[in-house]
C-alpha positions, 0 to 999 in steps of 0.5 A: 190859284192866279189865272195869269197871262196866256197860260200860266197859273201861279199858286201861293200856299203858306209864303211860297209861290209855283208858277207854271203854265197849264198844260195844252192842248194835252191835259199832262203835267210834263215830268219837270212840272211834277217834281215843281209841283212835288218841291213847291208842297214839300217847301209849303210843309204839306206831307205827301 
């Protein structure tokens, strides 16, 4: 995990990056942050 500008974080497993903004000022990952998050372990080849 990489702390980047203002909010956003980036996350490099096995060859592949995620990169979103943390979420403020509630503490939920919205919907579309989820499924990123979902796609981004599925691509690393990390079973959920």
């Amino acid at each position: 995990m990489i702390q980047k500008e203002g909010s956003r974080v980036r996350f490099d497993l096995k060859g592949i990056s995620l990169n979103i903004h943390s979420p403020h000022p509630q503490k939920e990952l919205k919907r579309y942050q989820v499924k990123a998050v979902r796609d981004f372990l599925i691509n690393a080849d990390i079973e959920l």
